[in-house]
PDB file of N, H, CA, C and O in Angstrom:
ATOM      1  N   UNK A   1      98.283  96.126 115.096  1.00  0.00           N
ATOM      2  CA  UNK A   1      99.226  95.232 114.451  1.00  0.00           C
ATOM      3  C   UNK A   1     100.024  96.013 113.415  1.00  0.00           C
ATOM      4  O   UNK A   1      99.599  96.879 112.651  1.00  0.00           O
ATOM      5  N   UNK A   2     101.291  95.530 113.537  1.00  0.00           N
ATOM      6  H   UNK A   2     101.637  94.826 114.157  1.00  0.00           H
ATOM      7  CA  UNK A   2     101.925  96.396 112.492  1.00  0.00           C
ATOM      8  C   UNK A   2     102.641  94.894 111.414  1.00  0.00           C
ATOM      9  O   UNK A   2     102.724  93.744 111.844  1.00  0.00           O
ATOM     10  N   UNK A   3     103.026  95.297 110.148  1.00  0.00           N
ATOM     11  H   UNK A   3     102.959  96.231 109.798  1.00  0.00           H
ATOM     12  CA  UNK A   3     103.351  94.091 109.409  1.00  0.00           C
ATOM     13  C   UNK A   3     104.510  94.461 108.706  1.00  0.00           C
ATOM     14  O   UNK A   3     104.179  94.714 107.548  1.00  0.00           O
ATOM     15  N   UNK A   4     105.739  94.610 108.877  1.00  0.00           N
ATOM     16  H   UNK A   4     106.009  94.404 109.818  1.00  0.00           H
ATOM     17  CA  UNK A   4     106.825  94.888 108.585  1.00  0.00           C
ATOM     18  C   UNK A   4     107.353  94.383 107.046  1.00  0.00           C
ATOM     19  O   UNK A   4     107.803  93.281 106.734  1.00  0.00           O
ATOM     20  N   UNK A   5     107.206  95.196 106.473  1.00  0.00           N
ATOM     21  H   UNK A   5     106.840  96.091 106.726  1.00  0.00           H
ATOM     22  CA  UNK A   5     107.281  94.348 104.724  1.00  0.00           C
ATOM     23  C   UNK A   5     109.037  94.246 104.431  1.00  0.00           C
ATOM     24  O   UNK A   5     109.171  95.127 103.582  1.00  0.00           O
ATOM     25  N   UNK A   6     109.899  93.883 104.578  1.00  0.00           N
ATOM     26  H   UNK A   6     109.790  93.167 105.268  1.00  0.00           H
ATOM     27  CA  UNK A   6     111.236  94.044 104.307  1.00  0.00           C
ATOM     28  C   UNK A   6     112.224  94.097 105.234  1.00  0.00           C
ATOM     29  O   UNK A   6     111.864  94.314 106.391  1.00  0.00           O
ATOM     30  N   UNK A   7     113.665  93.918 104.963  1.00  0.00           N
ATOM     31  H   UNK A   7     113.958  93.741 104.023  1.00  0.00           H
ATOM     32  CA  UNK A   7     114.358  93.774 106.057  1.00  0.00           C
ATOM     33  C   UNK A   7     114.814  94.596 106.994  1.00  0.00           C
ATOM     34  O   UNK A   7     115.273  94.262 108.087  1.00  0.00           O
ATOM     35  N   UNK A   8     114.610  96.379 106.292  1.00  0.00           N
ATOM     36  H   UNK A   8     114.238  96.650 105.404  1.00  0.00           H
ATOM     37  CA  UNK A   8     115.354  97.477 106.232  1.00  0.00           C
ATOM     38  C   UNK A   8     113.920  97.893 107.857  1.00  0.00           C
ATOM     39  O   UNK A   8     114.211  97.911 109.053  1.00  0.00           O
ATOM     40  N   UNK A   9     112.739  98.111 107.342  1.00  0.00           N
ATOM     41  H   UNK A   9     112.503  98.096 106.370  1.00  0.00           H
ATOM     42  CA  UNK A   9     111.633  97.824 108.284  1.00  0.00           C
ATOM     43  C   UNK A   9     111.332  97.273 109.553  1.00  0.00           C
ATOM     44  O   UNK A   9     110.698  97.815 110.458  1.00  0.00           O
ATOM     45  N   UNK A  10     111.959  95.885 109.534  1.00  0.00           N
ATOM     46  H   UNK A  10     112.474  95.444 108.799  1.00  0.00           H
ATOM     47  CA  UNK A  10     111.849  95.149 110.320  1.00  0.00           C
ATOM     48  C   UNK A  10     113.057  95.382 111.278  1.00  0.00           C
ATOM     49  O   UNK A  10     112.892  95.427 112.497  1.00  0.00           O
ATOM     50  N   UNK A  11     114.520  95.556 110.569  1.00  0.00           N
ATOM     51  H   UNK A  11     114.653  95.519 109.579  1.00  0.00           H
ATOM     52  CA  UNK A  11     115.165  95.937 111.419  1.00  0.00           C
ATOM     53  C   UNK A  11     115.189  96.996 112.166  1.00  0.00           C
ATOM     54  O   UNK A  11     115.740  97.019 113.266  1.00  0.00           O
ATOM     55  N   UNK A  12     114.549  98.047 111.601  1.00  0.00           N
ATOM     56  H   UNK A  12     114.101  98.029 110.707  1.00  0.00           H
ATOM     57  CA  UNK A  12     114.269  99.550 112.190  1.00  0.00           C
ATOM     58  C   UNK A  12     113.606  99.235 113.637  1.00  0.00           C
ATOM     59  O   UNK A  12     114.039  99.386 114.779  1.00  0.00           O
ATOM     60  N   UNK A  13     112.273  98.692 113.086  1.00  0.00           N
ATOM     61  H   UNK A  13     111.920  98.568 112.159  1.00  0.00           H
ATOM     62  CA  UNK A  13     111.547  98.664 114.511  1.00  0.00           C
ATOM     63  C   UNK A  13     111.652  97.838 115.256  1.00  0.00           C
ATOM     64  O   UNK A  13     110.876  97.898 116.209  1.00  0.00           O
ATOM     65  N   UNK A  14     112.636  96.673 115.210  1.00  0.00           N
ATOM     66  H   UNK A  14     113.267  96.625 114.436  1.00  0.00           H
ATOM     67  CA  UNK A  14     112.827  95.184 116.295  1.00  0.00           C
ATOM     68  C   UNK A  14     114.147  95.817 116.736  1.00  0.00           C
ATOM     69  O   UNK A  14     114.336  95.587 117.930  1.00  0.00           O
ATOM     70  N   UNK A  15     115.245  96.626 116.107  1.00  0.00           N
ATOM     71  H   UNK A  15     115.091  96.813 115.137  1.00  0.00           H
ATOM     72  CA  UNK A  15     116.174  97.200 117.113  1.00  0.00           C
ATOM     73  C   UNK A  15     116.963  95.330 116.560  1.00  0.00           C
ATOM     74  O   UNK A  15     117.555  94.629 117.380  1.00  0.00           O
ATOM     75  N   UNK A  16     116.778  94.966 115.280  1.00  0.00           N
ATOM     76  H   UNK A  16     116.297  95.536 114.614  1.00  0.00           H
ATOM     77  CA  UNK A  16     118.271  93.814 115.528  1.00  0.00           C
ATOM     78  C   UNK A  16     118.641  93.726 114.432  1.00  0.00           C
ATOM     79  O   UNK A  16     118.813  94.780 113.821  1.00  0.00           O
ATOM     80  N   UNK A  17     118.844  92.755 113.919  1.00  0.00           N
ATOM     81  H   UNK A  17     118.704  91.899 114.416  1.00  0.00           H
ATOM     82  CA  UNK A  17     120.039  92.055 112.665  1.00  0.00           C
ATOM     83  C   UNK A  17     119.920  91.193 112.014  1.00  0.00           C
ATOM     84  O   UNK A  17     120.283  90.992 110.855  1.00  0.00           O
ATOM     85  N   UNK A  18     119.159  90.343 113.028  1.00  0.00           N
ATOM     86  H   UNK A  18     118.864  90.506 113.970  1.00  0.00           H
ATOM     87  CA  UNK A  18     118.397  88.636 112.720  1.00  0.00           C
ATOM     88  C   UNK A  18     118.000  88.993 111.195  1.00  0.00           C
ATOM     89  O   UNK A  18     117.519  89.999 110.675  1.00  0.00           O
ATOM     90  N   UNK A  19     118.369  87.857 110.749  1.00  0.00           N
ATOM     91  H   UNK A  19     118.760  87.039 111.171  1.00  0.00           H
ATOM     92  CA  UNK A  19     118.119  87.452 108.885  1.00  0.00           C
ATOM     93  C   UNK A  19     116.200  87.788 108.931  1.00  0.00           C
ATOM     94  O   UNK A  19     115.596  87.959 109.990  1.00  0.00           O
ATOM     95  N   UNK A  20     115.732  87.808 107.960  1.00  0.00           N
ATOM     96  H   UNK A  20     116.222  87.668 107.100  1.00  0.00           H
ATOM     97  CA  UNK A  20     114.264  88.384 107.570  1.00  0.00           C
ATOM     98  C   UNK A  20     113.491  86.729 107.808  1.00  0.00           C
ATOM     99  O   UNK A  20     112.373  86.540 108.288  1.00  0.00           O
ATOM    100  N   UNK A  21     114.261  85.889 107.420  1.00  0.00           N
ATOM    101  H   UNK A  21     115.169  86.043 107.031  1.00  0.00           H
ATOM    102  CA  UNK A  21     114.326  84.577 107.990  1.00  0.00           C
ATOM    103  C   UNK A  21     114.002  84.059 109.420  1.00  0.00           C
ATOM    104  O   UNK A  21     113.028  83.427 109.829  1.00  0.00           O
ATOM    105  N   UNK A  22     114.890  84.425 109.928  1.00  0.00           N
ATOM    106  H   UNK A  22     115.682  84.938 109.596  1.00  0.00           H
ATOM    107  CA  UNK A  22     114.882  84.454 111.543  1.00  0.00           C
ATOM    108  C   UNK A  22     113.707  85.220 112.177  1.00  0.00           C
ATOM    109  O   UNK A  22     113.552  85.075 113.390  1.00  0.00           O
ATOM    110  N   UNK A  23     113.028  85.861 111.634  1.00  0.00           N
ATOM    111  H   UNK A  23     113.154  85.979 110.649  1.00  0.00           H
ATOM    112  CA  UNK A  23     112.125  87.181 112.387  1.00  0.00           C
ATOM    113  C   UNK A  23     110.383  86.449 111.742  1.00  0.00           C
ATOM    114  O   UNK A  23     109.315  86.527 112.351  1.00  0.00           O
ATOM    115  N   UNK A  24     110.584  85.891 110.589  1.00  0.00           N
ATOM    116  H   UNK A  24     111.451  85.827 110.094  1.00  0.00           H
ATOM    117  CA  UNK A  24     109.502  85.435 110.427  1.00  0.00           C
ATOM    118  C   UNK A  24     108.675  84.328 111.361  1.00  0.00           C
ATOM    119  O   UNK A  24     109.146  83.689 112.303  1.00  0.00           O
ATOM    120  N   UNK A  25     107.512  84.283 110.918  1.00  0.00           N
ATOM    121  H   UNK A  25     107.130  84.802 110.153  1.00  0.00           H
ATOM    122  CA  UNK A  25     106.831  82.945 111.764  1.00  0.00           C
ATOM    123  C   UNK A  25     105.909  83.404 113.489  1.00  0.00           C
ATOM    124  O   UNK A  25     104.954  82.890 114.070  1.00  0.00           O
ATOM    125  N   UNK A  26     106.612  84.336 113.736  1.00  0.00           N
ATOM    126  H   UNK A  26     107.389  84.753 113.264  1.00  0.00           H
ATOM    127  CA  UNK A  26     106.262  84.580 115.201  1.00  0.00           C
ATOM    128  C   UNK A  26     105.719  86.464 115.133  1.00  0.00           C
ATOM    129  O   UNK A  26     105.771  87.214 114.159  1.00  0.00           O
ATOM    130  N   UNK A  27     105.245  86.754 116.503  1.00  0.00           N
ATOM    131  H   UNK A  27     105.203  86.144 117.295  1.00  0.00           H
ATOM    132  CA  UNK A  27     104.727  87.809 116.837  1.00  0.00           C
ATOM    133  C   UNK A  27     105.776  88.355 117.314  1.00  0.00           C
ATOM    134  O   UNK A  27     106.648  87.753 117.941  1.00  0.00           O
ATOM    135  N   UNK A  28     105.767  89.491 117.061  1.00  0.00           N
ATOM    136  H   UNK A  28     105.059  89.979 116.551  1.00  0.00           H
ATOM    137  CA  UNK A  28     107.202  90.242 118.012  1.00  0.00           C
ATOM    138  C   UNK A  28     106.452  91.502 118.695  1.00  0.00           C
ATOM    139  O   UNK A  28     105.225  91.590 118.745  1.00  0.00           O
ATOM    140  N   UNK A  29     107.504  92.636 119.308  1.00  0.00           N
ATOM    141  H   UNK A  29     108.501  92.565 119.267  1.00  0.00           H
ATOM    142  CA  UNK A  29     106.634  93.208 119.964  1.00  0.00           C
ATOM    143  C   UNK A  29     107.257  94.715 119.903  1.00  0.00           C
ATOM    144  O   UNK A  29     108.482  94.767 119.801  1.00  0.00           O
ATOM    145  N   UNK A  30     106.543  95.934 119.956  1.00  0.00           N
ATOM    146  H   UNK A  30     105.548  95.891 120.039  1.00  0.00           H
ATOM    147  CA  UNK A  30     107.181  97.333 119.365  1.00  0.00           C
ATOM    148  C   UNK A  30     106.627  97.844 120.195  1.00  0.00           C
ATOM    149  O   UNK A  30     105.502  97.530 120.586  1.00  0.00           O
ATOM    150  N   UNK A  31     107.664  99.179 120.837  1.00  0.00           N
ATOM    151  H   UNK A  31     108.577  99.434 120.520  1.00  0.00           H
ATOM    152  CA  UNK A  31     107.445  99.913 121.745  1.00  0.00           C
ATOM    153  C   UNK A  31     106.599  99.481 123.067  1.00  0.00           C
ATOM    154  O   UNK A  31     106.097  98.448 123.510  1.00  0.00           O
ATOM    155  N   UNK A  32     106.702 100.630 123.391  1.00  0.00           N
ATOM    156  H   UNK A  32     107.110 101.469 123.031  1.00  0.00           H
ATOM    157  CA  UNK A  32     106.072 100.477 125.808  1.00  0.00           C
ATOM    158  C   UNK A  32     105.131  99.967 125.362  1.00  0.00           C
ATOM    159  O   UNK A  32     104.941  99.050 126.162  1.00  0.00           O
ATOM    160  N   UNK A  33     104.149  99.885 124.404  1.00  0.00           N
ATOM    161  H   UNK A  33     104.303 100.630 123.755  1.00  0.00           H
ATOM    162  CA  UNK A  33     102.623  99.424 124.653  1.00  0.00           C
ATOM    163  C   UNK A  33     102.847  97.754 123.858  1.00  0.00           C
ATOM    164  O   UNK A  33     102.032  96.842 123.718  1.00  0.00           O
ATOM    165  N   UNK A  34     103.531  97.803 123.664  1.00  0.00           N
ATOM    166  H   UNK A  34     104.193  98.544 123.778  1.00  0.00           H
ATOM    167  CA  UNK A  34     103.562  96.281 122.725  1.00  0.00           C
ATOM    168  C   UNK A  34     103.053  96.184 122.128  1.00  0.00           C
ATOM    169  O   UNK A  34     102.113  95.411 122.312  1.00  0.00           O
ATOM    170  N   UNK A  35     103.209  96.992 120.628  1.00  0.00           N
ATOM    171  H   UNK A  35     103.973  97.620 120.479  1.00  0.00           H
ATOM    172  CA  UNK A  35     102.069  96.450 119.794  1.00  0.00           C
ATOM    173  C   UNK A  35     102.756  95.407 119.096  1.00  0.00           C
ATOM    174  O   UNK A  35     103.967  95.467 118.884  1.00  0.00           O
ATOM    175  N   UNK A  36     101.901  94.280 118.663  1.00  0.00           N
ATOM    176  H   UNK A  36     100.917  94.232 118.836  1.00  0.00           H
ATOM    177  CA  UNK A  36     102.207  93.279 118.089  1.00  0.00           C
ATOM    178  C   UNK A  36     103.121  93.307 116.656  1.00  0.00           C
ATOM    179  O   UNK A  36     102.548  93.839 115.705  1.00  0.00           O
ATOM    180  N   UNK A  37     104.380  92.824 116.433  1.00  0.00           N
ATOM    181  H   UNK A  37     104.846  92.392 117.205  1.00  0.00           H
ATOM    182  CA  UNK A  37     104.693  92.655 114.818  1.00  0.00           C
ATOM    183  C   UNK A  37     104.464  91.553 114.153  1.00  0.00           C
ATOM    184  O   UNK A  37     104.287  90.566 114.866  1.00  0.00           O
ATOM    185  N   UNK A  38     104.397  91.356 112.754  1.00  0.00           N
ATOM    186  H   UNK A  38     104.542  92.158 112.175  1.00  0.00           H
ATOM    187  CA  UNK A  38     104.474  90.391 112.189  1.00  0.00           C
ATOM    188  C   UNK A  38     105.811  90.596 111.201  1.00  0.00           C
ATOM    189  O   UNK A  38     105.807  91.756 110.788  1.00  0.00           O
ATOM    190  N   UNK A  39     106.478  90.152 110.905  1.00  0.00           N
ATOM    191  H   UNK A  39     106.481  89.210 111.240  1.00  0.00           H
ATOM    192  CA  UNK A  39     107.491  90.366 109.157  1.00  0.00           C
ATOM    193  C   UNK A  39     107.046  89.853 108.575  1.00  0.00           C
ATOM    194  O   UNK A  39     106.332  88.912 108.921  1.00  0.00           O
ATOM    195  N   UNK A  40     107.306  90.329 107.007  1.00  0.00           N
ATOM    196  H   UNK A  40     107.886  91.094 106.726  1.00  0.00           H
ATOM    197  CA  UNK A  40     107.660  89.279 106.018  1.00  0.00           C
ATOM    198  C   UNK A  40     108.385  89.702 105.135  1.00  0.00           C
ATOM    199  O   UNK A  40     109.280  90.398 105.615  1.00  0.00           O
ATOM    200  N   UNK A  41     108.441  89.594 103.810  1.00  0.00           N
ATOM    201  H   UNK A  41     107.714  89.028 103.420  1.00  0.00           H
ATOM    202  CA  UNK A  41     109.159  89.727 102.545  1.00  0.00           C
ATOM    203  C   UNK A  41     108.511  91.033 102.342  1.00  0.00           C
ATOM    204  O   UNK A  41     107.370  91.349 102.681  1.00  0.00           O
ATOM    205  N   UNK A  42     109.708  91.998 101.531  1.00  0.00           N
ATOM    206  H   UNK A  42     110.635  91.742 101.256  1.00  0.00           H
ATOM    207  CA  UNK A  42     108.743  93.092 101.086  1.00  0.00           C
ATOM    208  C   UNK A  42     108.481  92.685  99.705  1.00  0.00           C
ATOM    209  O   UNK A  42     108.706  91.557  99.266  1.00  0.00           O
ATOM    210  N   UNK A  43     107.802  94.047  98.790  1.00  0.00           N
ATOM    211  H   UNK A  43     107.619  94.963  99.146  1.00  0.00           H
ATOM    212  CA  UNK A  43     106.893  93.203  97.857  1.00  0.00           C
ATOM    213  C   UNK A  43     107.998  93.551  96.720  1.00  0.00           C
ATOM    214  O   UNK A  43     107.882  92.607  95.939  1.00  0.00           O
ATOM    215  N   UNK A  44     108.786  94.221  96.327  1.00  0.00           N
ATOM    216  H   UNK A  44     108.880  94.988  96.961  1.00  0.00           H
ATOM    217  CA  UNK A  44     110.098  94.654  96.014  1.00  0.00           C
ATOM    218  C   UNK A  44     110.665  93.021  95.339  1.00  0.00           C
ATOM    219  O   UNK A  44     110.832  92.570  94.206  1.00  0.00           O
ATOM    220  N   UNK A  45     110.830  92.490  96.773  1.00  0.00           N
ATOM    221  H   UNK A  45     110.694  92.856  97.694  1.00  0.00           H
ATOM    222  CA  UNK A  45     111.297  91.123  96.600  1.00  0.00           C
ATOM    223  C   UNK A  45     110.387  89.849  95.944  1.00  0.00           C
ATOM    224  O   UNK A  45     110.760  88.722  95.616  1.00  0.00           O
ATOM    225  N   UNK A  46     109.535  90.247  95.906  1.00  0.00           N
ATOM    226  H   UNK A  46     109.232  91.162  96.173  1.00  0.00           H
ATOM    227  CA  UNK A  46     108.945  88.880  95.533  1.00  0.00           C
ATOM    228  C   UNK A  46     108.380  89.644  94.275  1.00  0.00           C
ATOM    229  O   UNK A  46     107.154  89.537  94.250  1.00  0.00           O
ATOM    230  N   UNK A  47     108.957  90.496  93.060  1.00  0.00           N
ATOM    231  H   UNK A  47     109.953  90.583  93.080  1.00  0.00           H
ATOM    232  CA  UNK A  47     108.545  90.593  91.879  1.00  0.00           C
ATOM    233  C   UNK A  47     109.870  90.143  91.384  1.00  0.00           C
ATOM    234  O   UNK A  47     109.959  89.960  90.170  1.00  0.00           O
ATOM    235  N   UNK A  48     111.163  89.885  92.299  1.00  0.00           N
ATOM    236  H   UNK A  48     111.091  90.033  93.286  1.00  0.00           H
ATOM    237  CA  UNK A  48     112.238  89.263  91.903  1.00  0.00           C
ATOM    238  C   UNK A  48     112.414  87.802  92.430  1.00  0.00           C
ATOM    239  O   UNK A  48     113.257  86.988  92.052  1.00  0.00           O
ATOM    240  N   UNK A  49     111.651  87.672  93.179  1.00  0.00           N
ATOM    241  H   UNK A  49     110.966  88.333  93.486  1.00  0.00           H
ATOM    242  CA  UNK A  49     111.388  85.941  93.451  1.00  0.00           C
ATOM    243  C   UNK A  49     109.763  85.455  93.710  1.00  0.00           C
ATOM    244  O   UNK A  49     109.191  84.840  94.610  1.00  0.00           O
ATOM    245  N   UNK A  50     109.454  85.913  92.761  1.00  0.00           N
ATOM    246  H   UNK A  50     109.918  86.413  92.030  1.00  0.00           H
ATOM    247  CA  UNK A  50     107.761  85.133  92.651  1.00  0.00           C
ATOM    248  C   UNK A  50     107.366  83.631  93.442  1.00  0.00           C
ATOM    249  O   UNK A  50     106.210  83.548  93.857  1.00  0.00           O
ATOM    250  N   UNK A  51     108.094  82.694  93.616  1.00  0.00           N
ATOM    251  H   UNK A  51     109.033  82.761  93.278  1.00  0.00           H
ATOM    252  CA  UNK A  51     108.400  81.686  93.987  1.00  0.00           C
ATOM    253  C   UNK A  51     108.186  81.769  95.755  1.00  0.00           C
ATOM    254  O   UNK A  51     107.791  80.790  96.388  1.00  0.00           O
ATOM    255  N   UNK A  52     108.434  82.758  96.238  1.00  0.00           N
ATOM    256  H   UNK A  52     108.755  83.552  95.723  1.00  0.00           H
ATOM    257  CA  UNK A  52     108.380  83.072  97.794  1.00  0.00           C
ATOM    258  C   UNK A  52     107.001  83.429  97.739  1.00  0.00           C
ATOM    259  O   UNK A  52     106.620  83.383  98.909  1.00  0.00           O
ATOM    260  N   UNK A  53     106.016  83.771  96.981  1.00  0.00           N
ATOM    261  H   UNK A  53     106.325  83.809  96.031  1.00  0.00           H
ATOM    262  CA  UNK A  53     104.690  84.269  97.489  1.00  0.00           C
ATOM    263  C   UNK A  53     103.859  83.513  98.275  1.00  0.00           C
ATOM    264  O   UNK A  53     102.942  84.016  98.925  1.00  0.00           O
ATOM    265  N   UNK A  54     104.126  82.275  98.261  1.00  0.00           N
ATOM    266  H   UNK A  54     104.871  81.867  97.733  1.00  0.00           H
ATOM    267  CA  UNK A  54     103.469  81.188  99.588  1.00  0.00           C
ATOM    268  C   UNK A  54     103.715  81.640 101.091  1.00  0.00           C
ATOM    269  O   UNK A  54     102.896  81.652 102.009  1.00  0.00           O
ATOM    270  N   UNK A  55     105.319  82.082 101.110  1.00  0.00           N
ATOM    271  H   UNK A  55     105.985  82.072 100.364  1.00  0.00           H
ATOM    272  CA  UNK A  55     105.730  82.295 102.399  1.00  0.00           C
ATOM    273  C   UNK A  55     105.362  84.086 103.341  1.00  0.00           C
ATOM    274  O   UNK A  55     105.414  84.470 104.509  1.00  0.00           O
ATOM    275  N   UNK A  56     105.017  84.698 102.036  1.00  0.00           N
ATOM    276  H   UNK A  56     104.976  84.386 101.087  1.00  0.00           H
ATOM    277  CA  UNK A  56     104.548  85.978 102.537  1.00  0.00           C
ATOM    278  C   UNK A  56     102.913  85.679 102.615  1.00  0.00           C
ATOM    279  O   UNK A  56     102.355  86.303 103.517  1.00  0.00           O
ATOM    280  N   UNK A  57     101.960  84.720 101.715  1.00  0.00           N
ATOM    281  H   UNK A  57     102.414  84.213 100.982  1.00  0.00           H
ATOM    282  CA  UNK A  57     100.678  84.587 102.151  1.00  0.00           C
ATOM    283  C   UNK A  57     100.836  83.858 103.364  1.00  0.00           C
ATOM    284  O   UNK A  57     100.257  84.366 104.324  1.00  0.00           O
ATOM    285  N   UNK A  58     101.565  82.635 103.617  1.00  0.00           N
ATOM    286  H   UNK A  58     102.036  82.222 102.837  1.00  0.00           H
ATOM    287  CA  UNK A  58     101.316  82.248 105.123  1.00  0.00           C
ATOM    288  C   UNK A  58     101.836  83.147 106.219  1.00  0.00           C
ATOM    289  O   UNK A  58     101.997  82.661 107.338  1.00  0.00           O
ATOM    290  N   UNK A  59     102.149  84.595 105.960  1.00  0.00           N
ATOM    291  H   UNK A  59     102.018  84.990 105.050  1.00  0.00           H
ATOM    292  CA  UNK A  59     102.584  85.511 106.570  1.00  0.00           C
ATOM    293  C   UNK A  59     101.526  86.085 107.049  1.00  0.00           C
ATOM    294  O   UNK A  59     101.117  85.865 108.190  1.00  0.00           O
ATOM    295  N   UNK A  60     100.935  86.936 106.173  1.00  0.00           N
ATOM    296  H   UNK A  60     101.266  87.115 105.246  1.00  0.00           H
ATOM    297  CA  UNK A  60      99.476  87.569 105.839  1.00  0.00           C
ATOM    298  C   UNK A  60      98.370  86.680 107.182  1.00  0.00           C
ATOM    299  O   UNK A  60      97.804  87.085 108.197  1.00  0.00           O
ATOM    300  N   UNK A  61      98.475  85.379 106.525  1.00  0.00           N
ATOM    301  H   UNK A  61      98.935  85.050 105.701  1.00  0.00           H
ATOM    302  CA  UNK A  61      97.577  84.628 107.182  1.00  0.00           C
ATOM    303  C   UNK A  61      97.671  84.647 108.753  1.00  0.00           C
ATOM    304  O   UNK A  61      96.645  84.621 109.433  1.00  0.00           O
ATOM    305  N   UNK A  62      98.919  84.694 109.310  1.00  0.00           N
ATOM    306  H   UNK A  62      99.753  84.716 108.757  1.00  0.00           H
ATOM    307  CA  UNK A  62      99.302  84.816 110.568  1.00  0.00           C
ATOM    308  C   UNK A  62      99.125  86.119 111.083  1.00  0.00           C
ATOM    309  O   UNK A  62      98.824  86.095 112.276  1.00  0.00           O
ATOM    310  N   UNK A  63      99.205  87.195 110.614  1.00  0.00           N
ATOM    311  H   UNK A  63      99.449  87.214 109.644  1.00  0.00           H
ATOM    312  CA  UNK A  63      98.924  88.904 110.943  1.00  0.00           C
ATOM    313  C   UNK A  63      96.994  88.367 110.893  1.00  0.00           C
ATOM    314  O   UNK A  63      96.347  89.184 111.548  1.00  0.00           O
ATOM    315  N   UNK A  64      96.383  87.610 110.482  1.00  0.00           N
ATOM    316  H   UNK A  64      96.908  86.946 109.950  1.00  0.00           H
ATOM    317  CA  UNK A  64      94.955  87.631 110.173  1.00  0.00           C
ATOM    318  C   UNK A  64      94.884  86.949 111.367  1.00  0.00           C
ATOM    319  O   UNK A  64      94.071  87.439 112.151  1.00  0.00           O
ATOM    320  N   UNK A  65      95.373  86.143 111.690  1.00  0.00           N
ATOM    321  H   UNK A  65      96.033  85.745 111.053  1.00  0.00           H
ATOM    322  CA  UNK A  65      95.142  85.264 112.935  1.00  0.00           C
ATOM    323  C   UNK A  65      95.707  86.271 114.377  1.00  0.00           C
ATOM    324  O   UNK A  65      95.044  86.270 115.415  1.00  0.00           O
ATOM    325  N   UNK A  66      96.586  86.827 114.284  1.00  0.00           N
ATOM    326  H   UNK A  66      97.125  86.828 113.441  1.00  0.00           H
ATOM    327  CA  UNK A  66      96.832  87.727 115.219  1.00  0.00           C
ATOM    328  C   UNK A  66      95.742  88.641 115.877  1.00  0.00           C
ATOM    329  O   UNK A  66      95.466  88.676 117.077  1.00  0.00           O
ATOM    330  N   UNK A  67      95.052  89.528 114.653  1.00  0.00           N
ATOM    331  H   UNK A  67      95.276  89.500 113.679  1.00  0.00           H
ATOM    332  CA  UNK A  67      94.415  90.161 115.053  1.00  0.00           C
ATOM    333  C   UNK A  67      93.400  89.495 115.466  1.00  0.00           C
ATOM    334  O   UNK A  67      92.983  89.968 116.523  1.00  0.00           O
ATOM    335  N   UNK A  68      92.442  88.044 114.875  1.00  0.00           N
ATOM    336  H   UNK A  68      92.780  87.660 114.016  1.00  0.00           H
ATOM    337  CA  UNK A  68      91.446  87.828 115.248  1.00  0.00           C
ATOM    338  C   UNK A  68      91.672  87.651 117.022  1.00  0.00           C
ATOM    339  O   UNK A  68      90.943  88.029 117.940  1.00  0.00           O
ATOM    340  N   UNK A  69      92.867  86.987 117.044  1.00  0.00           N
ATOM    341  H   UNK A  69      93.459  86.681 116.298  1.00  0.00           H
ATOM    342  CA  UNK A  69      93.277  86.637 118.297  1.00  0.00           C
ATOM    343  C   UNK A  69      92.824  88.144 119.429  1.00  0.00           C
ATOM    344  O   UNK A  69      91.773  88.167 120.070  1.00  0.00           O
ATOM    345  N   UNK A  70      93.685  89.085 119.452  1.00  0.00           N
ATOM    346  H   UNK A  70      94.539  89.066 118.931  1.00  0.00           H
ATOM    347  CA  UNK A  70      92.978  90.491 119.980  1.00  0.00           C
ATOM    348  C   UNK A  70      91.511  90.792 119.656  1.00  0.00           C
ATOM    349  O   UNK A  70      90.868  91.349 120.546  1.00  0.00           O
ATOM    350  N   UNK A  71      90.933  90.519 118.578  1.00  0.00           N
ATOM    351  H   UNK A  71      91.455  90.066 117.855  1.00  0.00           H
ATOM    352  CA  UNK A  71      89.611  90.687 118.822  1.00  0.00           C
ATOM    353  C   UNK A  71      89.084  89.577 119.706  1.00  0.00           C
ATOM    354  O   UNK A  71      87.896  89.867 119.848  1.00  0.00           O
ATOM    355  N   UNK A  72      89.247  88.826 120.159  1.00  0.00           N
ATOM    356  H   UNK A  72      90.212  88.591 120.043  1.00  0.00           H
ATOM    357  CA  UNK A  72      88.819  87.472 120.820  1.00  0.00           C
ATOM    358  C   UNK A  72      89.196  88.034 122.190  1.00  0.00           C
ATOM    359  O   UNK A  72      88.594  87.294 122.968  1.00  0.00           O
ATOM    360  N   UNK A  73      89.684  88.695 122.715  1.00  0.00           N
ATOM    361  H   UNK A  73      90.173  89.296 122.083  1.00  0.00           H
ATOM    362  CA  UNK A  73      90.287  88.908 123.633  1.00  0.00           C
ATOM    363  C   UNK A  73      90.149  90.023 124.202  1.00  0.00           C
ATOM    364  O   UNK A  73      90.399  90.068 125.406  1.00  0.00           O
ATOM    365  N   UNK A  74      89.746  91.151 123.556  1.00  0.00           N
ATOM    366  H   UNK A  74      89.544  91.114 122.578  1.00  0.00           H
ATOM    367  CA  UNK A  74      89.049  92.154 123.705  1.00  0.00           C
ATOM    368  C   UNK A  74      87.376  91.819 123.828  1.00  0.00           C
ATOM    369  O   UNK A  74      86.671  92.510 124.563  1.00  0.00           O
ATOM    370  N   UNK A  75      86.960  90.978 123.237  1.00  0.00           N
ATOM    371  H   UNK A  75      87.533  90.417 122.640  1.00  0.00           H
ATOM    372  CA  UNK A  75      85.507  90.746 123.448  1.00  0.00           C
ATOM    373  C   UNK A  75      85.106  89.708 124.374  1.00  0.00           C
ATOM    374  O   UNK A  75      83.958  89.268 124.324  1.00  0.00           O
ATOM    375  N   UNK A  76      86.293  89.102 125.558  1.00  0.00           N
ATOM    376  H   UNK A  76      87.226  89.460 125.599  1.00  0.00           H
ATOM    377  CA  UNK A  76      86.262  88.908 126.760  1.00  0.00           C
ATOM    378  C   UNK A  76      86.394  88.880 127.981  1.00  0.00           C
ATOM    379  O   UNK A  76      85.723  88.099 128.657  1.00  0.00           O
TER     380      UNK A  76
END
């Protein structure tokens, strides 16, 4: 799993443009082997908007659920 902290990041390795907005919420996918992405806010940003730290923990939380997901899946 990789977890893309910022927009500069996220755009690098998704190859787009889409707002940091747009990219959140879902799994995306990097290089031939697909490894899984997650985005979120980098941390840069949220010492200038403290107020967003809900939306990068329900971020977190989803990269936690990801992986359990591959471990679940690997151990069947």
């Amino acid at each position: 799993l990789i977890v893309a902290l910022g927009r500069i990041a996220a755009h690098n390795l998704l190859k787009t443009q889409t707002s940091l907005g747009g990219l959140r919420g879902r799994v995306h996918r990097y290089g031939p082997q697909g490894i899984p992405v997650v985005v979120t806010y980098h941390p840069a940003y949220l010492l200038r908007s403290p107020g967003e730290k809900r939306k990068v923990w329900e971020d977190l939380c989803h990269a936690r659920r990801v992986v359990a997901q591959a471990d679940d899946d690997a151990a069947h």
